[in-house]
C-alpha positions in Angstrom: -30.7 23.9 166.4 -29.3 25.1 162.8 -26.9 23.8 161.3 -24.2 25.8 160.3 -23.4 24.9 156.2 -20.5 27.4 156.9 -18.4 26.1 159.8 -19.1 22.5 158.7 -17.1 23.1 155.9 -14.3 24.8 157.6 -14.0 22.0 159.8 -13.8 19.5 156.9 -11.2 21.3 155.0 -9.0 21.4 158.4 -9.2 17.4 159.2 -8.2 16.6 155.2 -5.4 18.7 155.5 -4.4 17.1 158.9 -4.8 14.0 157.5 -2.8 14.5 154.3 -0.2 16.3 156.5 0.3 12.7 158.7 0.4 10.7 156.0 3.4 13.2 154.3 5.1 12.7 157.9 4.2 9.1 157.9 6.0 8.6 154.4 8.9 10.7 155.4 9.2 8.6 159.1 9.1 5.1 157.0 11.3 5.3 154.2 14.9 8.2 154.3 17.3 8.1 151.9 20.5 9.5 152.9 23.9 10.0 151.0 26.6 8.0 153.1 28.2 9.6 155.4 31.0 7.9 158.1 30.0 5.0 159.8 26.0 5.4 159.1 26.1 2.1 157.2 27.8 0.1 160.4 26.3 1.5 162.7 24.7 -1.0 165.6 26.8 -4.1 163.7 29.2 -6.4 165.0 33.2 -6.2 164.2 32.8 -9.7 162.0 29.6 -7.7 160.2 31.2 -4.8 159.4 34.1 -6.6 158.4 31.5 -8.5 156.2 30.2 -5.3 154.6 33.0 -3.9 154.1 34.3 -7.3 152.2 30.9 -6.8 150.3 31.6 -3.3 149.0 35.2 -3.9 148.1 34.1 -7.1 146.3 31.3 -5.0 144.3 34.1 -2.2 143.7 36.3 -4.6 141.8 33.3 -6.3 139.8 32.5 -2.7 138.8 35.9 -2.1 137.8 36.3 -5.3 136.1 37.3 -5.3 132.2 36.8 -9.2 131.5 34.1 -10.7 129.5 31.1 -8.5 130.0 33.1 -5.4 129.7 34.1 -6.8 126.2 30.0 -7.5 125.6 29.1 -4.2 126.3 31.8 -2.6 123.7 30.6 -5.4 121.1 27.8 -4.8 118.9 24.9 -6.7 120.3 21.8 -8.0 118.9 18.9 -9.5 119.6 18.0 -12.9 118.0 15.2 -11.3 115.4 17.7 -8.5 114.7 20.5 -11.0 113.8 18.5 -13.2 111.7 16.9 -10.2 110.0 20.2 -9.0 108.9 21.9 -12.7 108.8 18.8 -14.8 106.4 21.0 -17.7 106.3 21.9 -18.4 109.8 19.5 -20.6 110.6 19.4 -22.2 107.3 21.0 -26.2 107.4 21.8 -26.3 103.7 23.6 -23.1 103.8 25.5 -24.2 106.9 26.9 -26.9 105.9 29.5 -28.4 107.7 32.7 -28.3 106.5 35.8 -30.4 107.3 39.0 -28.9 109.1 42.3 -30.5 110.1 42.6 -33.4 112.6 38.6 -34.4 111.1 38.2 -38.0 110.8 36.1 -39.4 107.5 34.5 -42.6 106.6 35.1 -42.9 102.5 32.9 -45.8 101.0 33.2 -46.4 97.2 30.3 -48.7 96.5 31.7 -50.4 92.8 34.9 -51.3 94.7 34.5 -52.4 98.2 38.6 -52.5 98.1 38.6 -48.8 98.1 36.3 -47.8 101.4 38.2 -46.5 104.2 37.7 -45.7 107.9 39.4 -43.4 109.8 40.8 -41.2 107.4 42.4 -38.3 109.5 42.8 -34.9 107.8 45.7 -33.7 108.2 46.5 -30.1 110.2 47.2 -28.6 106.4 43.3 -30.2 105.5 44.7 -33.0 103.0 44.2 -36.5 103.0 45.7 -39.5 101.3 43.4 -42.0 99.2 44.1 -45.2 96.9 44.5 -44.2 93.6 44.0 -40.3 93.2 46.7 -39.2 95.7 47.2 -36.6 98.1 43.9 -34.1 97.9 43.2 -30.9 99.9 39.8 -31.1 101.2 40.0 -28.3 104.0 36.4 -26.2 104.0 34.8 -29.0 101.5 31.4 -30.2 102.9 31.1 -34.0 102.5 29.0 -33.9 99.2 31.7 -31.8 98.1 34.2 -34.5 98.7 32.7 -37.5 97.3 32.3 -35.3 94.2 36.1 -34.8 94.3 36.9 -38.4 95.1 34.5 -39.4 92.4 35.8 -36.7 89.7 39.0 -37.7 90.6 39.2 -41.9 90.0 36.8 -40.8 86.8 39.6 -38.6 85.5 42.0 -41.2 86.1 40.0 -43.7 84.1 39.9 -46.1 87.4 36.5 -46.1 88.0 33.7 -44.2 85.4 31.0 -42.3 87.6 32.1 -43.6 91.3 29.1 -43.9 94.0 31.0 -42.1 96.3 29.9 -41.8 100.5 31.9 -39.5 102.9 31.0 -39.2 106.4 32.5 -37.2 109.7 32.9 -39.9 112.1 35.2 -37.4 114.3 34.7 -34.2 114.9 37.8 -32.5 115.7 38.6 -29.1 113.8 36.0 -26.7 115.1 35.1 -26.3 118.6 32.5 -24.0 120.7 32.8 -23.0 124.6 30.0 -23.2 127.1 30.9 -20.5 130.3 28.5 -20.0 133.0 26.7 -21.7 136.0 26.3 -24.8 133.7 26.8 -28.5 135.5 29.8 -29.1 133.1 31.4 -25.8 131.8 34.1 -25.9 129.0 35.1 -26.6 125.2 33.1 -28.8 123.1 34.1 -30.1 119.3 31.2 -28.7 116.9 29.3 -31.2 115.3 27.2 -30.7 112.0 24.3 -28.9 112.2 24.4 -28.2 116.2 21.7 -25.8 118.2 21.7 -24.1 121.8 19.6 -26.8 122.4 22.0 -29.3 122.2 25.5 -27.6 123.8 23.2 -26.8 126.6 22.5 -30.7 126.8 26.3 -31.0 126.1 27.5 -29.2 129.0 24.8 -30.9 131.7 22.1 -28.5 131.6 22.0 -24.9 133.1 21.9 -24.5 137.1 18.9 -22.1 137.1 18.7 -21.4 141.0 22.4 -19.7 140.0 21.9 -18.3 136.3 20.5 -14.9 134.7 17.5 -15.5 132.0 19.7 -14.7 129.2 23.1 -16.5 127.3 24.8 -14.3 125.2 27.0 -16.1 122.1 29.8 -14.3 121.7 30.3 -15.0 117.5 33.6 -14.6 115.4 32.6 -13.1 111.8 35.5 -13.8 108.8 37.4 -15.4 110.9 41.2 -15.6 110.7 40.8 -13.0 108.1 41.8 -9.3 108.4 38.0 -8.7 108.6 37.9 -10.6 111.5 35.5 -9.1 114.3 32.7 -10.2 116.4 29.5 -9.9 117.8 26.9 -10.3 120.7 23.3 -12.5 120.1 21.3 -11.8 123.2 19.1 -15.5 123.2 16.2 -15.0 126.0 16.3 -18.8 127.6 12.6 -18.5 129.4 11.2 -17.9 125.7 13.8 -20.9 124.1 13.0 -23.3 126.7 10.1 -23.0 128.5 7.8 -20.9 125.6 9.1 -23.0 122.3 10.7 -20.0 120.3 12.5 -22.5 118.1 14.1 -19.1 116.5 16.5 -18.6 119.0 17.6 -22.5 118.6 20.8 -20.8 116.5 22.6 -23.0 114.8 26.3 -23.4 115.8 29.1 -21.3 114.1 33.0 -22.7 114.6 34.5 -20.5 117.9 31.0 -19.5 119.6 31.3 -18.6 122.9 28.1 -19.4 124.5 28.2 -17.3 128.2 25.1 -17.0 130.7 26.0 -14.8 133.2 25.0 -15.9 137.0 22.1 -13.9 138.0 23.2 -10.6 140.1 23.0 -10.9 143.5 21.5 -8.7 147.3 22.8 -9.1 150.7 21.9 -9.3 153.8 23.6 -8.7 156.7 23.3 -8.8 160.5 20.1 -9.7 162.6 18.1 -12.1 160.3 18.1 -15.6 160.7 19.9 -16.6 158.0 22.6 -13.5 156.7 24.5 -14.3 153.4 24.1 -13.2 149.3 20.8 -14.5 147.8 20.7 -14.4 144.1 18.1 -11.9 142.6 15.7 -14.4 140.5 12.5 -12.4 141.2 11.5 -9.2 139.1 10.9 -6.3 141.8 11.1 -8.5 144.9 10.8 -5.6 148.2 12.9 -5.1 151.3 10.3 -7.1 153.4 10.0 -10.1 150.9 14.0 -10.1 151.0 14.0 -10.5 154.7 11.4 -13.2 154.4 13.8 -15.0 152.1 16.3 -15.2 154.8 14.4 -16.6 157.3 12.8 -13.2 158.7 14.4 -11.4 161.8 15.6 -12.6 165.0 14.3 -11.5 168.3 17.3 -8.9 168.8 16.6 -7.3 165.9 15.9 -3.1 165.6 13.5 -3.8 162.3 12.7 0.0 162.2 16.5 0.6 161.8 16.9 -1.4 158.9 19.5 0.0 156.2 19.8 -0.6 152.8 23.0 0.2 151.2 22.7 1.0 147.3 25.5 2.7 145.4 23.2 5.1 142.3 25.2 6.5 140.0 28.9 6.5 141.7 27.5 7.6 144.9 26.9 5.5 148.1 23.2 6.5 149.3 21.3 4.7 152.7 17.8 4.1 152.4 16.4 3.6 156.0 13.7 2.0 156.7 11.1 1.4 159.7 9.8 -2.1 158.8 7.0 -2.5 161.6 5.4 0.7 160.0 5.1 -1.5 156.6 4.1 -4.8 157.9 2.2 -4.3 160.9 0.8 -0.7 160.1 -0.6 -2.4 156.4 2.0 0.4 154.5 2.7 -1.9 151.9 2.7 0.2 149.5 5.9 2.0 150.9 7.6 -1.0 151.0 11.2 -0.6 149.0 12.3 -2.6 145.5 15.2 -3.9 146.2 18.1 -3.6 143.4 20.9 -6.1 142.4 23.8 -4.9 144.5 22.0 -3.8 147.4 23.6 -4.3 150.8 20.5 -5.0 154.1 22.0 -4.1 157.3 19.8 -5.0 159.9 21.4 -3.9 163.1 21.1 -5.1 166.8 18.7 -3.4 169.3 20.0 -1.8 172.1 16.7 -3.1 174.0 
């Protein structure tokens, strides 16, 4: 019998055509995204879960509208730590950063040629003076310590007490500058700035950084000129994966008086209704999907209707539901339809009515 080259062929074109027509309908009968309309995302919940969503939307509604610190980041002029240092040569520099002594500082004065003369606990006064045997009353506000054994010393020479003075001067009290640590830290709060102080250490300062709670980032809020009328200030964005765990000793920034070092928790998902465990899970992973979220709270329970699964995901203002047939993904091997999940997003997984 002949084969027919013709009618073969037809009969080819026909079956890809059906085929690619299924798998359009089988794309379109997994994954449709709606925009909300009444009562689509509650629909099939109890009165507590609804009551629970709607807690969760009116909760994300005022974090939207919020105008506290990261509102005041995002109007600041942010950098990142190679863009600061580029423009700022000296930050990182220990000789140029000096520290220098403010009121309430407490010094340690040794004069070597006359034992007599050493001190402890010299307190600087809230005006930055302090009293010493022989020379007076001196102002030593913004003087490093070299700077004030070379006044002390100047000073007892010019005075004919002592010629040429071995003069040491050393903080033993740092109380005049101060940084804040905010953030899902163990201990949270103001800290007095030592000399020469990284990120490293405030993070060891404040107990370490809870990372099952915290973003990847810390942002140090830093006052330029301060108390001056050119007073202003800016963001450094310090990646904490490459400063802790990958040795970029760059971003170890040395410690300016008033920095506000904040790490923002990491943003959070939700889910709500028939999984075993329903509650806010914080969004640690980078592209973690709708079925690996449900995995993370214990899968779903035997009362579950997985192929009505809802995501709620507000895009640009508006309140859109992404439904979702979940068997089609797992058991049908359709992983690749399976849905990223975004910070914010709201899983409703509703009861079945079997």
């Amino acid at each position: 019998m002949a084969i027919n080259v013709n009618e073969i062929s037809k009969y080819l074109v026909i079956f890809v055509t059906l085929l690619f027509i299924n798998a359009c309908a089988t794309v379109k009968d997994v994954v449709r995204v709606i925009e909300i309309t009444e009562g689509v995302s509650a629909k099939g919940l109890s009165k507590r879960e609804v009551a629970k969503l709607a807690q969760i939307k009116a909760a994300s509604t005022s974090k939207n509208n919020s105008h506290g610190l990261n509102h005041v980041i995002k109007k600041t002029k942010n950098y990142v730590v190679t863009e600061y240092l580029a423009s700022h040569p000296d930050a990182n520099n220990p000789t140029a950063l000096d520290y220098r002594v403010g009121g309430y500082d407490v010094l340690d004065i040794v004069v070597y040629e006359e034992e007599d003369l050493s001190r402890t606990d010299v307190r600087i006064s809230a005006d930055g003076y302090i009293s010493f045997p022989l020379i007076g009353r001196n102002k030593v506000d913004g003087l490093t310590t070299s700077e004030i054994e070379k006044l002390i010393s100047d000073k007892l020479a010019k005075g004919q007490f002592i010629i040429d003075a071995h003069v040491s001067v050393t903080v033993s009290d740092y109380r005049s500058k101060q940084f804040m640590m905010l953030g899902p830290l163990k201990e949270p709060g103001a800290y007095p700035l030592r000399a020469q102080e990284r990120v490293i250490d405030a993070i060891s300062k404040a107990g370490g950084i809870d990372f099952a709670k915290s973003s990847n980032q810390m942002m140090i809020i830093r006052t330029k000129n301060p108390n001056t009328k050119n007073e202003r200030k800016i963001v450094i964005r310090v990646d904490l994966q490459a400063l802790l765990h990958e040795g970029d000793q760059a971003s170890n920034l040395l410690l300016m008086d008033k920095d506000l070092l904040y790490i923002p928790k990491a943003k959070q998902f939700y889910l709500i209704g028939q999984v075993q465990r329903p509650g806010s899970f914080f969004y640690l992973d980078k592209d973690i999907t709708l079925v690996e979220a449900i995995s993370k709270a214990g899968g779903f329970t035997k009362i579950a209707a997985r192929n009505r699964t809802r995501i709620v995901r507000m895009e640009d203002g508006i309140e859109k539901i992404i439904e979702v047939k979940v068997d089609a993904i797992t058991k049908a091997g359709k992983k690749g339809q399976d849905v990223v999940i975004r910070p914010g997003d709201i899983i409703v997984v509703p009861e079945s009515f079997f």
